[in-house]
Backbone as CSV, one residue per row, in Angstrom:
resi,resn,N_x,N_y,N_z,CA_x,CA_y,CA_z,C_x,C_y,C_z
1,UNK,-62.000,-142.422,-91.365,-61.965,-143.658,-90.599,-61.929,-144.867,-91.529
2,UNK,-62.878,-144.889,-92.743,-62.756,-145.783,-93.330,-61.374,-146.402,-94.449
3,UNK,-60.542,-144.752,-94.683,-59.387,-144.909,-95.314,-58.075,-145.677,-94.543
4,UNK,-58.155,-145.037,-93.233,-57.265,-146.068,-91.862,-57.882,-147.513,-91.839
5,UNK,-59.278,-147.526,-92.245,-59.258,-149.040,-91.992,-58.548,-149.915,-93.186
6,UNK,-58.747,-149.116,-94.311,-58.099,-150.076,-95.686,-56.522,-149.779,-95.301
7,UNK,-56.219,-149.169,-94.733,-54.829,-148.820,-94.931,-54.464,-149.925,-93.759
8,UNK,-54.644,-150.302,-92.840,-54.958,-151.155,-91.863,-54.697,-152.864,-92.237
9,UNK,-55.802,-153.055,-93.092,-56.133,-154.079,-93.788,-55.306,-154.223,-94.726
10,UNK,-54.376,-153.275,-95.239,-53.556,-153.590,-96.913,-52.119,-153.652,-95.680
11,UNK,-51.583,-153.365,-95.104,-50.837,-153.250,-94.397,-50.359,-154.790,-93.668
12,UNK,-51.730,-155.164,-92.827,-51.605,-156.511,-92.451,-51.499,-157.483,-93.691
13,UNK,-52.220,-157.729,-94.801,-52.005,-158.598,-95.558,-50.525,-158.805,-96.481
14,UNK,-50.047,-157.529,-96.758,-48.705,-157.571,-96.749,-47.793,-157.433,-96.196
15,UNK,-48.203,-157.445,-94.470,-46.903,-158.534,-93.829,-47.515,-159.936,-93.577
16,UNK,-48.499,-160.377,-93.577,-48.481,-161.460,-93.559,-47.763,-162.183,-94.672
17,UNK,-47.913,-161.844,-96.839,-47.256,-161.992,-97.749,-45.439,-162.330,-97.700
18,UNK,-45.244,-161.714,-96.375,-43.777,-161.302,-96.126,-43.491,-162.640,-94.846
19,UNK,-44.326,-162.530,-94.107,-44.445,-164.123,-92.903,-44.584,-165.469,-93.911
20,UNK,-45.549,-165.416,-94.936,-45.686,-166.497,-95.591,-44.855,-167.096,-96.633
21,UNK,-44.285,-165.834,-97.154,-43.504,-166.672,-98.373,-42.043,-166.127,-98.624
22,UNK,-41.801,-166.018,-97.496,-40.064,-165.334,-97.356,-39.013,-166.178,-98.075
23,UNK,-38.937,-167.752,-98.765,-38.626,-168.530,-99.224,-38.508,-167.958,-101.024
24,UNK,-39.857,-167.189,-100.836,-39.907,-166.979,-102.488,-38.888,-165.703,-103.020
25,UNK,-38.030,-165.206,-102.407,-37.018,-163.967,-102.852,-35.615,-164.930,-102.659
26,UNK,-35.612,-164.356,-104.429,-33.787,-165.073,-104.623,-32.773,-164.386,-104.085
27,UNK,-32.200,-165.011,-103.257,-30.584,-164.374,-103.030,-29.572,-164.840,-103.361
28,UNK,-29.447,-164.105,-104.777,-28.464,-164.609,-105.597,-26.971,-164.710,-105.081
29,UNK,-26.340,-163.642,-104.629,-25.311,-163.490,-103.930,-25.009,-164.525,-102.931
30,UNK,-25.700,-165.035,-102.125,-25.685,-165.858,-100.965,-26.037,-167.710,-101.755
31,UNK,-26.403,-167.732,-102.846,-26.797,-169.089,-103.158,-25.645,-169.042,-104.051
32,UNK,-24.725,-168.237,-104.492,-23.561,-168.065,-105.262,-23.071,-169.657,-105.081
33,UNK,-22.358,-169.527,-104.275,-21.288,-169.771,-102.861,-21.924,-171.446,-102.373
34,UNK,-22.890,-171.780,-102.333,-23.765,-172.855,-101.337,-23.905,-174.115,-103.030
35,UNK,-23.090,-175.086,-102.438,-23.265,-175.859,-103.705,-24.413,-177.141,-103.246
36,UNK,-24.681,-176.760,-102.047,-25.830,-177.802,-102.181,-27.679,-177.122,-102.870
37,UNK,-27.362,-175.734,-102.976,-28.409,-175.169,-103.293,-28.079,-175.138,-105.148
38,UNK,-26.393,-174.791,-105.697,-26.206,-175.169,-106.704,-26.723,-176.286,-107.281
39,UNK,-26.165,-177.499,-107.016,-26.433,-178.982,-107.061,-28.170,-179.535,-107.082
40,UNK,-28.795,-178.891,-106.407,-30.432,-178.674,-106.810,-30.857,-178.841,-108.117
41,UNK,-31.615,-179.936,-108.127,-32.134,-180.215,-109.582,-32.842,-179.163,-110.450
42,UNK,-33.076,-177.986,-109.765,-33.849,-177.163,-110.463,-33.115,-175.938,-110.877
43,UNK,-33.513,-175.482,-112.093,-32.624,-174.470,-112.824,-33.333,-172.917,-111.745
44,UNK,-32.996,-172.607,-111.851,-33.666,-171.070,-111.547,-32.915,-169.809,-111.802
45,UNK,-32.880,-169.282,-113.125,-32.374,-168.047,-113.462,-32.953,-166.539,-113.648
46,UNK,-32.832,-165.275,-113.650,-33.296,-164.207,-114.159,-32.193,-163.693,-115.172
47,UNK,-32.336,-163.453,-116.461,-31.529,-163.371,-117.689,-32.411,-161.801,-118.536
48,UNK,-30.934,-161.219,-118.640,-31.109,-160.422,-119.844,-30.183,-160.345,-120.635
49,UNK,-30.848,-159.737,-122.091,-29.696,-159.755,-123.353,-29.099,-160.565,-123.277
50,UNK,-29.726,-161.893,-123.503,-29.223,-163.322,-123.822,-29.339,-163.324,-125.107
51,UNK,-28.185,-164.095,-126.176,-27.534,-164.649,-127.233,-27.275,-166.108,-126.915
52,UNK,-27.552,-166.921,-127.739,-27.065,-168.431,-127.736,-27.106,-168.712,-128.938
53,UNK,-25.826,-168.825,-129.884,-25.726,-169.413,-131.161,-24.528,-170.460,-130.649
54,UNK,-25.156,-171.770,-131.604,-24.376,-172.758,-131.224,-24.484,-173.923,-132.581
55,UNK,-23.242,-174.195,-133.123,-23.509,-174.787,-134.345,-22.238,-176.157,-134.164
56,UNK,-22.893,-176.824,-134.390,-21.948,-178.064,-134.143,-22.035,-178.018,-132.645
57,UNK,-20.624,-178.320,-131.880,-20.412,-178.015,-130.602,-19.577,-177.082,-130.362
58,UNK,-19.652,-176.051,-130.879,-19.498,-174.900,-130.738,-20.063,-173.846,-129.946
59,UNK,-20.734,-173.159,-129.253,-21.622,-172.151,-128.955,-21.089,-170.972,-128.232
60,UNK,-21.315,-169.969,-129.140,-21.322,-168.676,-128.375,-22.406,-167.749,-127.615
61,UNK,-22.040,-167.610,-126.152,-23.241,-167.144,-125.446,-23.065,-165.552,-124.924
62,UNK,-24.009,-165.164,-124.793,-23.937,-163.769,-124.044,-25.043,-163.279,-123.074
63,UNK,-24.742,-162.492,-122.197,-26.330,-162.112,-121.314,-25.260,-161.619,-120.772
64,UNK,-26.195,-159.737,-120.706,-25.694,-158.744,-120.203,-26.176,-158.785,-118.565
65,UNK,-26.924,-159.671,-118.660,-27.135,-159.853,-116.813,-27.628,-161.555,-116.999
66,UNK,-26.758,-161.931,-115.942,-27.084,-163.012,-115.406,-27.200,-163.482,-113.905
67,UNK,-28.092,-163.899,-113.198,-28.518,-164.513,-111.763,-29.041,-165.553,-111.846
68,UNK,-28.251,-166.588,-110.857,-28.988,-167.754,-110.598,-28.148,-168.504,-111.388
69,UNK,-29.075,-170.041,-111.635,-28.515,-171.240,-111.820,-29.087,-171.548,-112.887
70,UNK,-28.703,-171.927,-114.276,-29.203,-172.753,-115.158,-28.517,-173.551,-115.696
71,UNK,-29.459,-174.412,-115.797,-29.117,-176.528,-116.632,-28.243,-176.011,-117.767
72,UNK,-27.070,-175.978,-118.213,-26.486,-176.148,-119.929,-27.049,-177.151,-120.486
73,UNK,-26.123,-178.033,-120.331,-25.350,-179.379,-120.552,-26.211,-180.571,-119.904
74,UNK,-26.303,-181.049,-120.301,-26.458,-182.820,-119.814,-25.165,-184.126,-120.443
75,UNK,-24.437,-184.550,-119.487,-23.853,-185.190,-119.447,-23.552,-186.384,-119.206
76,UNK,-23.764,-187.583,-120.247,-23.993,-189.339,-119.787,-23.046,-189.875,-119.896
77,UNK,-22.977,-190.929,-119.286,-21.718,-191.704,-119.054,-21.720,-192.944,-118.412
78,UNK,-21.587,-194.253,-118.835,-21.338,-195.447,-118.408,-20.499,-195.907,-117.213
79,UNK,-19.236,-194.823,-117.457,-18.430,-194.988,-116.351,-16.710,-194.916,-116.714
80,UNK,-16.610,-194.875,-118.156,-15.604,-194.427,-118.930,-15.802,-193.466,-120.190
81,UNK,-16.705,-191.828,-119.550,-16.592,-191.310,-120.585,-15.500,-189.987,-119.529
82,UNK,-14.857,-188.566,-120.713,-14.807,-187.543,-120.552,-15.050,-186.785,-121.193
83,UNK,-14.818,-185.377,-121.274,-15.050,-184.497,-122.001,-14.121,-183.252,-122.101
84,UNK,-13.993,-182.308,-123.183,-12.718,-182.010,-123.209,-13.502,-180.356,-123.360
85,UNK,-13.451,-179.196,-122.253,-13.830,-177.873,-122.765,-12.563,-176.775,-123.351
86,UNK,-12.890,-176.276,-124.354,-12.012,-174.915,-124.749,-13.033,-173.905,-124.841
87,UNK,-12.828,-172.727,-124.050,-13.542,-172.094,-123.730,-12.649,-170.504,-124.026
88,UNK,-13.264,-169.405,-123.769,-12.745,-167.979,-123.458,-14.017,-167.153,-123.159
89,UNK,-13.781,-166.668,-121.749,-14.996,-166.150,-121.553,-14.428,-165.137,-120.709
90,UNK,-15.433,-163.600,-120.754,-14.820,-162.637,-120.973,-15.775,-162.062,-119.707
91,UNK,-15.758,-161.481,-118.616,-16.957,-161.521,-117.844,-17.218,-159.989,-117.314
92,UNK,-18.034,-159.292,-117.521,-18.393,-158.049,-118.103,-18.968,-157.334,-116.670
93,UNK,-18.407,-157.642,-114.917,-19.249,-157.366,-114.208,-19.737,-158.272,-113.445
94,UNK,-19.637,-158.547,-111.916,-20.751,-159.501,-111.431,-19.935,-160.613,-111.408
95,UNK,-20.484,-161.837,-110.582,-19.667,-162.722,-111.042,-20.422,-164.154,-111.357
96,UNK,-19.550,-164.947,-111.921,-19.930,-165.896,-112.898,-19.015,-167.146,-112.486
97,UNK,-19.404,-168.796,-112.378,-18.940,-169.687,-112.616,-19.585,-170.712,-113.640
98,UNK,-19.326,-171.655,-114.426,-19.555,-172.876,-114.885,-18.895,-174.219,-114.031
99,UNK,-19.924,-174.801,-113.808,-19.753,-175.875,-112.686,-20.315,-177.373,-113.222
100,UNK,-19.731,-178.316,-112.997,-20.286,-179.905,-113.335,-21.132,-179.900,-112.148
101,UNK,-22.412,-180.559,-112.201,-23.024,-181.485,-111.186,-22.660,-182.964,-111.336
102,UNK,-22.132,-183.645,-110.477,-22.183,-184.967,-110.909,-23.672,-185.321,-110.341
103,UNK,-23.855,-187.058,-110.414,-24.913,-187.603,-110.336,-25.027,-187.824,-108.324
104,UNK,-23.846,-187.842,-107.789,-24.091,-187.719,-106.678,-24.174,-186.638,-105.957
105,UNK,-24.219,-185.243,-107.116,-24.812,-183.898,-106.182,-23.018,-183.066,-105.841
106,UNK,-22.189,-183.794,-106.224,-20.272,-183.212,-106.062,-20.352,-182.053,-107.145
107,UNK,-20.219,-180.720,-106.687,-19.889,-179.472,-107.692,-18.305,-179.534,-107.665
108,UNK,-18.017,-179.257,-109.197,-16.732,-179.613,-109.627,-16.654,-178.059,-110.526
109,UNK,-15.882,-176.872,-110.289,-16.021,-175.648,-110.742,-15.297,-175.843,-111.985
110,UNK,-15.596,-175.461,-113.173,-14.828,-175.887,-114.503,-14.433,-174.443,-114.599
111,UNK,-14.421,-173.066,-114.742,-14.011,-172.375,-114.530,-14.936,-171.288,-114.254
112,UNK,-14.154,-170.112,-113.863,-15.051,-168.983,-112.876,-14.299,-167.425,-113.128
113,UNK,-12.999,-167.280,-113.735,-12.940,-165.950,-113.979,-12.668,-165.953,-115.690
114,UNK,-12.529,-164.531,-116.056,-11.957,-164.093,-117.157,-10.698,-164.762,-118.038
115,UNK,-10.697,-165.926,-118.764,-10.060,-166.533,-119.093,-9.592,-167.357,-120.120
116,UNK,-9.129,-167.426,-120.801,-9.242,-168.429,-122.301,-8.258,-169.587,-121.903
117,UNK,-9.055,-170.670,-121.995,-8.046,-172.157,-121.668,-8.906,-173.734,-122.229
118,UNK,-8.042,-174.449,-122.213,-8.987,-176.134,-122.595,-8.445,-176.870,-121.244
119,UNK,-9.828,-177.711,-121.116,-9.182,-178.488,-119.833,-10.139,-179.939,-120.306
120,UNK,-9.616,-181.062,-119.787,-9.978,-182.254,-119.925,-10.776,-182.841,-118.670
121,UNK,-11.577,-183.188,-118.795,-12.735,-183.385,-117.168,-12.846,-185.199,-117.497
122,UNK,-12.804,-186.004,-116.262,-12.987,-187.448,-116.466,-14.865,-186.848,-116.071
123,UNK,-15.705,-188.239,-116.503,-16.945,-187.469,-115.896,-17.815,-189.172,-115.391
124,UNK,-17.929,-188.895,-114.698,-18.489,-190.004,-113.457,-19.613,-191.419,-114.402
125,UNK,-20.107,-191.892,-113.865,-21.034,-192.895,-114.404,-22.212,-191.973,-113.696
126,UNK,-23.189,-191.829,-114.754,-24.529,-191.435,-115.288,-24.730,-190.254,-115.448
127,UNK,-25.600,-189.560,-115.118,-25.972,-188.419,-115.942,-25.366,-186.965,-114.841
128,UNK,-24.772,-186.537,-115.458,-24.062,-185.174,-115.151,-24.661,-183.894,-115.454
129,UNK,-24.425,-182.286,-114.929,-25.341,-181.272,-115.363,-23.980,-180.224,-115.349
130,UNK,-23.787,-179.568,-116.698,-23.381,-178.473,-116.745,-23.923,-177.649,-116.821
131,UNK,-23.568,-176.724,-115.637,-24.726,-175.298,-114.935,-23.852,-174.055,-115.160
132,UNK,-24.605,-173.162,-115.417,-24.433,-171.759,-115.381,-24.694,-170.932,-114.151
133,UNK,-23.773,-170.292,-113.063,-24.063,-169.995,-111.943,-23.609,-168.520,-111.649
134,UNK,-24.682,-167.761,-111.907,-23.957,-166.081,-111.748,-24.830,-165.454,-111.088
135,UNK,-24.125,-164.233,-110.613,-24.728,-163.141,-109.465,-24.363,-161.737,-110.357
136,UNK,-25.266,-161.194,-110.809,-25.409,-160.056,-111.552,-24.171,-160.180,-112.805
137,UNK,-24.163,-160.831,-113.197,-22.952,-161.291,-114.302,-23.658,-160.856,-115.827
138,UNK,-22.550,-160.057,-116.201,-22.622,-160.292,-118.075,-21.354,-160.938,-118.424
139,UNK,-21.562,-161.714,-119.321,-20.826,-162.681,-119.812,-20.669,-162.709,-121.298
140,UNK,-19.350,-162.770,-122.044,-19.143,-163.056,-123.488,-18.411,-164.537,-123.159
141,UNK,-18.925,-165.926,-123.896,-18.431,-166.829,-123.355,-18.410,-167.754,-124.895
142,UNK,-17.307,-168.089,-125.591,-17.138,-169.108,-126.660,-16.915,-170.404,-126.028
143,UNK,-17.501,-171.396,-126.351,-16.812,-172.576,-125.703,-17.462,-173.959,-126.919
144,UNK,-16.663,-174.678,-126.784,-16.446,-175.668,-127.589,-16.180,-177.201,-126.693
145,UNK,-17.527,-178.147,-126.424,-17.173,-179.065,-125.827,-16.748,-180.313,-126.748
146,UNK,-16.016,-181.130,-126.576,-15.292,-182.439,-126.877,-16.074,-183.387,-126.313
147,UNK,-16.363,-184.553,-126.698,-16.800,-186.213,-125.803,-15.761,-186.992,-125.803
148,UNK,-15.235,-187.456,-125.445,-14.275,-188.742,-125.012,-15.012,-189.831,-124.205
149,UNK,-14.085,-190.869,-124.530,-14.472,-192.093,-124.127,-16.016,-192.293,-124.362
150,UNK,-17.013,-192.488,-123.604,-18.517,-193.254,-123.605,-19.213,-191.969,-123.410
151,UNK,-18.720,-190.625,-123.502,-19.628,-189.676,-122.917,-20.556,-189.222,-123.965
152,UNK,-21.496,-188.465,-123.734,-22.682,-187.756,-124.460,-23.396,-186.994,-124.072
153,UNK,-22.406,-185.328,-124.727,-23.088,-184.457,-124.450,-24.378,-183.730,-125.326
154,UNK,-25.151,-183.383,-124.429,-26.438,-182.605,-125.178,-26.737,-181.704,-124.374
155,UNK,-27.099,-180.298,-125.768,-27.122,-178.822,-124.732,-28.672,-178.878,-124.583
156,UNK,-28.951,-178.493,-123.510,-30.395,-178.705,-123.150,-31.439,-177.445,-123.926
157,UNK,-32.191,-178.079,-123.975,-33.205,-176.870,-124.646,-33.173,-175.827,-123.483
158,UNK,-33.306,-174.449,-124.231,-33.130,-173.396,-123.026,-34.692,-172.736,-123.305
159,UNK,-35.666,-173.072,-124.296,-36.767,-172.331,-124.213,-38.247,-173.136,-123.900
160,UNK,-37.530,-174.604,-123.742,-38.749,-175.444,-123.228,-38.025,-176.456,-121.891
161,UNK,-38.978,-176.865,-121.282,-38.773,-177.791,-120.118,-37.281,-178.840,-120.631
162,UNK,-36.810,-179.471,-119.375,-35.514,-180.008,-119.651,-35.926,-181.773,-120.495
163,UNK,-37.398,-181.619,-120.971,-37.525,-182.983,-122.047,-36.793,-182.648,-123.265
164,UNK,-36.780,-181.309,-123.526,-36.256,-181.593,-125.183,-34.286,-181.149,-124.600
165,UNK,-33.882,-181.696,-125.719,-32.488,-181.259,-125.984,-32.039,-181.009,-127.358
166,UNK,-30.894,-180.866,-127.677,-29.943,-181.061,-128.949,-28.640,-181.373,-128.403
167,UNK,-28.867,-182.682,-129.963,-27.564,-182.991,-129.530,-26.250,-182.384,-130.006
168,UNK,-24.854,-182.109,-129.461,-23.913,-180.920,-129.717,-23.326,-182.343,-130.434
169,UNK,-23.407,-183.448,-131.474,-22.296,-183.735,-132.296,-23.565,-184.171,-133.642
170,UNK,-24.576,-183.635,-133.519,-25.371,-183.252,-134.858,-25.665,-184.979,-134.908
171,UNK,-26.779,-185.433,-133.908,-26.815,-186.982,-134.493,-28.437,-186.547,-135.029
């Protein structure tokens, strides 16, 4: 009797766990797709066999699994800057985009499949976010960003809060 009662008691408290915080399970697949959940100021990724070497503005990245959304890039701008990406990224599984946030929350997809190309982006007045957005994704990804005009890019620190950065033209 007393084992039915714990079993009873462990039972109710984890559906209540399941009533209370149904918010807290990522669905990566389904937030893929939703750029207002993209566009969200907050990074939220699960990463494995991550690589990030990046010298100059250069950086080569890798992660044999990637989910979710994370900050790259920070992107400033007066109102006449751009930026110029050459990239080749090789995508191992799963899928994967790199996306601009502008400052008014507009996702602008910079690219999303298997591909080697340079493209030239105008980039808005104030601060911009280049995000990493994948659903079970491994990724081999070289890319090399450019500044034009007033812009200034900096790759965000990836192992502390989004205060620290580096800057990608070595100031």
């Amino acid at each position: 009797m007393k084992q039915t009662k714990q079993i009873l008691v462990f039972a109710i408290c984890l559906a209540l766990l399941f009533c209370v915080f149904p918010g807290c399970s990522n669905d990566w697949a389904a937030d893929f797709d939703d750029d207002e959940k993209i566009a969200s100021s907050s990074s939220s990724a699960s990463t494995a066999g991550s690589s990030i070497m990046t010298i100059n503005n250069s950086s080569t990245i890798k992660y044999s699994s990637f989910n979710g959304k994370k900050d790259m890039w920070s992107v400033n701008s007066s109102g006449a800057g751009a930026i110029t990406l050459e990239y080749d990224l090789q995508i191992n599984g799963g899928r994967f985009k790199c996306v601009l946030v502008s400052p008014d929350k507009d996702v602008t997809v910079l690219f999303h499949e298997t591909s080697s190309d340079t493209k030239s982006i105008d980039v808005p007045e104030g601060k911009s976010i280049i995000k990493f957005v994948g659903d079970g994704a491994g990724i081999e990804l070289r890319i090399k960003i450019t500044e034009g005009g007033d812009s200034i890019v900096r790759m965000l620190d990836l192992d502390r809060d989004k205060k620290g950065s580096t800057s990608l033209m070595g100031d």
